[in-house]
N, C-alpha and C positions, 0 to 999 in steps of 0.2 A: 431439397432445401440447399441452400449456397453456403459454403464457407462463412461469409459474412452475417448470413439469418444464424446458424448454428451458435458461431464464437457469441456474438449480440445475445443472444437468448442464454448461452449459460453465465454470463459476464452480466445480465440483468442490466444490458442497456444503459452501463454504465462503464466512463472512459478509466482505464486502468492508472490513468497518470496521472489525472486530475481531479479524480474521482465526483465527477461529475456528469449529470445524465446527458445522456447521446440521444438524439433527434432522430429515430427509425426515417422518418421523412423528408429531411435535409438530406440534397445531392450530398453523394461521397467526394466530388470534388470541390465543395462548402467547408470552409477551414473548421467548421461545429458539424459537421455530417459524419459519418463512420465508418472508419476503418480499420482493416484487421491487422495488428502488429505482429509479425515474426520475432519473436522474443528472441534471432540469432546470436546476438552479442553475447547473451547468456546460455551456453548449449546443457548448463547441466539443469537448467530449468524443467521442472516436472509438467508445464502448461506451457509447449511452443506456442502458440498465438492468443492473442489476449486482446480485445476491443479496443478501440482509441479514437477519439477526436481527430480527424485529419491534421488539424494544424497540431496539436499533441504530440502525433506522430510524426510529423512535416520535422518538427521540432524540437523532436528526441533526435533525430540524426546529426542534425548538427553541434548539439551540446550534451553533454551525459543528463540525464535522465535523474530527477530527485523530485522527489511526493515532498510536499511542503506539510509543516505544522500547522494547524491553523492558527490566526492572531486571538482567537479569544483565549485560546489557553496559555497561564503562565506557568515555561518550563525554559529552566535555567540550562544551556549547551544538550539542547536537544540533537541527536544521535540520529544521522541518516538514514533514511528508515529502508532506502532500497538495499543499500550496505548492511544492516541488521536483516534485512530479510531474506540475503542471501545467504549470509554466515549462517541462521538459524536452519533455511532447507537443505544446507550443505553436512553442517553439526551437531543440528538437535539443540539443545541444553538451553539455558538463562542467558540472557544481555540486559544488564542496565541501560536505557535509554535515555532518561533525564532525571534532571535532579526541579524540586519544585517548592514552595516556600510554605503551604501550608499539605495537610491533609487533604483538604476538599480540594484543590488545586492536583494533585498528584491522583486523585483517587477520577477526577474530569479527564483527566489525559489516559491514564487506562483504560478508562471505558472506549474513551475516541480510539485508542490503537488498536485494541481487538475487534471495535467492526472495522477501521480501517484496513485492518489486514483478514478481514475477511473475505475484502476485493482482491486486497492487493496479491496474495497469494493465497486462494482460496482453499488450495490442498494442503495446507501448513494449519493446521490447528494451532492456536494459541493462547495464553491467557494471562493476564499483567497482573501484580502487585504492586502495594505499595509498602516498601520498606523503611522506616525512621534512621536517622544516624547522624549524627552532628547537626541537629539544629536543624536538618531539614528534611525531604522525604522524596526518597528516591523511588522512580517507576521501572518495575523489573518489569519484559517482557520472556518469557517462557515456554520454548515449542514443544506441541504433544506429537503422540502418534498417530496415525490413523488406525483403528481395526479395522 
């Protein structure tokens, strides 16, 4: 099996950046077809290569690399999520990542952060709260270990 079949098959065929699903059947040089990212820039990364949208990819090198929020959630100075994801696999421990106006608002965003960081750094276990405190409700993200 290739490079390409292997990373696609444990990355579940889905682009690391954008997290959205990749076309096994679209040409590799189709801006939506697949290919394999050299996570170089980051070397202390635990997963050197990670699946990607060609244009994703095309498109990580020219500008830094950031996983968007999505629009349906409301989260007041949401927290870079590749900058939290690195501090987390470099340190372990809790990061606050936004702050959100009610309960169900904060408690939608943690659900969304831990599958999304179940692509996004797949060997990083993690798990979000939500915290109350002045009026509004903050979403902890929290890295575990592996056994």
């Amino acid at each position: 099996m290739s490079l390409l079949n292997d990373v696609a098959e444990r990355d579940g065929w889905r682009c690391w950046v954008c997290d959205e699903p990749v076309d096994p059947d679209k040409s590799v040089n189709d801006p939506q077809g697949p290919s394999v990212d050299s996570r170089t820039a980051d070397r202390k990364a635990k997963v050197a290569e990670r699946l990607a949208h060609r244009g994703c990819n095309s498109r990580k090198g020219a500008v830094k690399v950031s996983v968007d929020w999505p629009d349906r959630l409301y989260v007041v100075e949401p927290a870079p999520l590749i900058a939290v994801a690195s501090r987390l696999e470099r340190k372990g421990g809790r990061e606050m990542v936004g702050r959100c106006p009610t309960r169900q608002d904060a408690e939608e965003a943690a659900e969304w952060l831990v599958d999304r960081f179940s692509r996004l750094v797949p060997e990083l276990p993690v798990t979000a709260g939500v915290e109350s405190g002045g009026g509004q409700f903050l979403v902890v993200l929290v890295a575990g270990r592996r056994r």
